[in-house]
N, C-alpha and C positions, 0 to 999 in steps of 0.2 A: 815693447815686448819682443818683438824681431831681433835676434840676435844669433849668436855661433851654437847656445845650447838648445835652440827650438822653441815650441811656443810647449806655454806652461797645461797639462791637459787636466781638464776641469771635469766636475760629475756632468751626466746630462741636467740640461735646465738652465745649468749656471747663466749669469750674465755673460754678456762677452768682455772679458776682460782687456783683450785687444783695444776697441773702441772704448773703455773710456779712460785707460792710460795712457789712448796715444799721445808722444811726443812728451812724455811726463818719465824723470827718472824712476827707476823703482828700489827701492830701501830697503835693507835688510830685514827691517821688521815688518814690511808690507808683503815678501816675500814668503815669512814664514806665516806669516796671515792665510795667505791662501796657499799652501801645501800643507802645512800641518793637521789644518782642520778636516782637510778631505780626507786626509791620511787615519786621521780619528775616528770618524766618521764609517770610514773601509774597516777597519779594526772592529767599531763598536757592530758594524752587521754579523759581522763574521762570528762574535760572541754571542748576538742573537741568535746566528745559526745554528751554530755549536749548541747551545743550551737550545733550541727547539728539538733537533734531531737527538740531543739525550732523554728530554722529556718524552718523544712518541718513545723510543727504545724502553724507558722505565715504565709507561704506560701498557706496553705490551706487555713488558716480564708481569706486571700485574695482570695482566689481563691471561695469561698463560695460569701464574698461581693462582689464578683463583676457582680454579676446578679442580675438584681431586685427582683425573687423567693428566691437567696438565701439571701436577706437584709430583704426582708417581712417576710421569716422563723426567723431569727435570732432576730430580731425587735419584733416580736410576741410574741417569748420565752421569750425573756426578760421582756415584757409588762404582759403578762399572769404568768409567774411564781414568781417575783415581786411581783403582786398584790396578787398573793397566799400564798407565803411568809409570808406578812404583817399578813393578816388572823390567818395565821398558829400561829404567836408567838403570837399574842394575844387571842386565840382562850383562853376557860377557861382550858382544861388541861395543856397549856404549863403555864398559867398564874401561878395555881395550884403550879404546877412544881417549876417553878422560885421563889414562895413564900416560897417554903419548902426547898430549896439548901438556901435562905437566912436567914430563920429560923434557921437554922443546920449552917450556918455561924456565924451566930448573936452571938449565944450558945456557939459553940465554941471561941469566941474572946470578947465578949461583954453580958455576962449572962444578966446584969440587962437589955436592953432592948428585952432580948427574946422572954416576953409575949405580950408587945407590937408588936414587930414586926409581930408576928404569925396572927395579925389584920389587915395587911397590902394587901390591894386587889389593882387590877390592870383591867383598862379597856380600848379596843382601842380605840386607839386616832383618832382623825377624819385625823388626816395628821403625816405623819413618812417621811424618806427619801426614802425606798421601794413604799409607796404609789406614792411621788415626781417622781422615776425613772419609774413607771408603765406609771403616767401622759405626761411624756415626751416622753416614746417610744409611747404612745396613738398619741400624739400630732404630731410628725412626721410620723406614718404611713400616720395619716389623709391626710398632708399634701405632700406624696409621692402618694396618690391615686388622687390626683388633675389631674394626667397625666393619668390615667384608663383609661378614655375612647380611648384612641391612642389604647392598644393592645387588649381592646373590638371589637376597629371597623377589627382590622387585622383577629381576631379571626371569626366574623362574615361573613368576605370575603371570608376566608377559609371556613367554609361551605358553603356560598353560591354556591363558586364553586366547589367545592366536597362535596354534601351532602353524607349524609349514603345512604347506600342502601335500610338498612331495613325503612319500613313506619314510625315503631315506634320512632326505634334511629332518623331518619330523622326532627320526629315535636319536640320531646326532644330538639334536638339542636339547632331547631331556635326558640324554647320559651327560654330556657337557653339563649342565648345572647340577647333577649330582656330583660327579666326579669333583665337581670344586667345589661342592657346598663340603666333601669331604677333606679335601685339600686344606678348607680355610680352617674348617673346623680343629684339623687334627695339630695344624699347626698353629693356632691361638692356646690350644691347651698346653702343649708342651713350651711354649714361650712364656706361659704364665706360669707354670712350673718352674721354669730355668729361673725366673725372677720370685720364687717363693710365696706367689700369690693364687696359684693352685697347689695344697699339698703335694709335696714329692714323693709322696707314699702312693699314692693313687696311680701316679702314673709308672713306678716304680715297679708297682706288681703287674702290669701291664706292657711289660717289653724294656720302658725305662724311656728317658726324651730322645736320644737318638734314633730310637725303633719309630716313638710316634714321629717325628723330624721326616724319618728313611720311607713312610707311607703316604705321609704329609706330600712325598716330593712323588713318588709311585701315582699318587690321585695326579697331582700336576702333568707328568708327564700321559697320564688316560687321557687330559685333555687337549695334549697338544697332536696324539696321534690319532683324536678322532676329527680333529680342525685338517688333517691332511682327509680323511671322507671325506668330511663337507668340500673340501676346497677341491675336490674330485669330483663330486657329485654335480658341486656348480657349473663346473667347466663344462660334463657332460649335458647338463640341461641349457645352459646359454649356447652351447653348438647348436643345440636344436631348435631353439630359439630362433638365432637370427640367419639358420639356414631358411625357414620361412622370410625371414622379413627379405632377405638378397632376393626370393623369388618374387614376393611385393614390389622388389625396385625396381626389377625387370619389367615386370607386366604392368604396373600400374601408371597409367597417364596423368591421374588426377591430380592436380599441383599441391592440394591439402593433403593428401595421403605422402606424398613424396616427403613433403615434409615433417610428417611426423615420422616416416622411418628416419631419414639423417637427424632427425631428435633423439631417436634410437641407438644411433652411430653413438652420438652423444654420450650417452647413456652406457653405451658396451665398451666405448674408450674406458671410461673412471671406472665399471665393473673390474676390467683386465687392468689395472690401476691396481684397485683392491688388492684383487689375485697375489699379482707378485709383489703385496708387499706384505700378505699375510703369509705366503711361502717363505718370504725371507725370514720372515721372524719366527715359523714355524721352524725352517731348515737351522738356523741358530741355537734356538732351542731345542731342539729333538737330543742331538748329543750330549750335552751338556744334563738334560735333565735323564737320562740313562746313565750317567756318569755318577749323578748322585744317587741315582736309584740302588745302586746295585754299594753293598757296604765298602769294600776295597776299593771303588771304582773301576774306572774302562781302562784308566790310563790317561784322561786329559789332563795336563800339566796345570796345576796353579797359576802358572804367568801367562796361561790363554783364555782362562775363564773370565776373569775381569770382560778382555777384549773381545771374545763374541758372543758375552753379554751386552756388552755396547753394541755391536755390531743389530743384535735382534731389534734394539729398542730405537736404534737411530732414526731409520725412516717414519716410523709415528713421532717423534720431535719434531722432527723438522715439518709435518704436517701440523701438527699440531702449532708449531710457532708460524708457520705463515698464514694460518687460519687465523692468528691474532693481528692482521694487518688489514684485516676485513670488518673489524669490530669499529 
């Protein structure tokens, strides 16, 4: 076995192949006896691997769809980044872009239409297949929020019978599930309208679908600027909160008590978690749903809405998909 190209390296376990070739030629086909196999071998784990680490991955996505938060997350992402997408590749730098890789194509393969092509602009299209997948995740949320009002009303029970304690959070909570029982409500009727399954008369003599659409979205937005209260009122009650407990840490000796305030710590870390990620998606959504409030709108472009649409809903995905790695 000793020779100019090294010794042949084996899985662990192997025999030693050293001892008991020595002094023995070694043959072409003895050769490929012991390389090939290991060689197989390496290859067939590696396929194992691959196919386990696809399987937890498909596991998760299952385990993700099979909540309604985690199908509205995913639906969302899709429908808002999508629509963003579109935007993006037609926006004028990418257009820019794409003119001058074709330019520099042109040039190199095809001179005489070079200066033509350098004339070549590009503008978005009213409809792409991005636009089509955005329409269709649109289409089916609408249609999965048919069923809203079921876990509005569960949602509302549960306050009722355990409201807050504090006054504040307490009127917060039950204007919050008004506001949306209004929201859900006014925008299933007009959606069942738009599809001819609630007469168009009815709502016809009532403002028309964009009116109920335009209030539909006004209850929306009551509830995003009363989630800035509550997200006020919490801060101010957790200040007070654990400005007690810092004085607990100060004075207290007792090793069981110590440790249930850094339980605490605990506890006020994921609180301040929460915080900023209900402000981001509140701060997302505030403009956006004042944009559609109001009929002309504020002014926010069509090629940003997609995009801080996604932006609001990101951080619940991504909690949401690593909560699935816990299952």
């Amino acid at each position: 076995m000793a020779d100019s190209t090294g010794p042949l390296e084996l899985p662990d376990g192997a025999p030693d192949a050293q001892a008991d070739y020595a002094g023995k030629p070694i043959l072409p086909a003895e050769e490929s006896k012991h390389s090939v196999v290991p060689g197989a071998e390496a290859a067939q784990q590696k396929v194992i691997k691959a196919l386990s680490q696809t399987d937890t991955t498909v596991r998760r996505i299952n385990t993700l769809l099979s909540t309604s938060g985690g199908q509205e997350s995913v639906l969302a992402s899709i429908n808002y980044s999508s629509h963003a997408l579109h935007h993006l590749l037609f926006s004028a730098p990418s257009v820019a872009l794409r003119n001058h890789l074709r330019l520099l194509l042109w040039q190199r393969f095809n001179r005489k239409h070079a200066t033509a092509s350098s004339e070549i602009k590009a503008s978005a299209p009213s409809s792409s297949p991005l636009l089509a997948l955005s329409s269709l995740m649109s289409e089916t949320r609408y249609n999965l929020r048919l069923f809203g009002l079921i876990p509005l009303w569960v949602w509302g029970s549960a306050v009722l019978k355990a409201p807050p304690s504090d006054p504040v959070l307490r009127a917060v909570a039950f204007l919050q599930v008004f506001v949306n029982v209004v929201y859900q409500a006014l925008e299933n009727v007009a959606y069942l309208a738009s599809k001819n399954i609630v007469p168009k008369s009815f709502v016809e003599r009532r403002g028309g679908i964009n009116k109920w659409y335009l209030w539909s979205t006004r209850a929306w937005l009551g509830h995003v600027l009363l989630e800035f209260v509550r997200l006020g009122r919490e801060t101010v009650l957790r200040k007070a909160k654990y400005q007690e407990l810092e004085k607990i840490k100060v004075e207290e000796d007792d090793k069981t008590a110590l440790a249930a305030v850094l339980q605490q710590d605990e506890v006020r870390r994921q609180e301040i978690r929460a915080f900023r990620k209900s402000l981001v998606n509140n701060l997302a959504w505030a403009p956006l749903c004042i944009h559609w409030s109001v009929e002309q709108g504020i002014g926010v472009p069509p090629s940003l809405t997609g995009f801080i649409s996604f932006i609001a809903g990101a951080w619940g995905l991504y909690d949401r998909w690593q909560a699935t790695a816990q299952v």
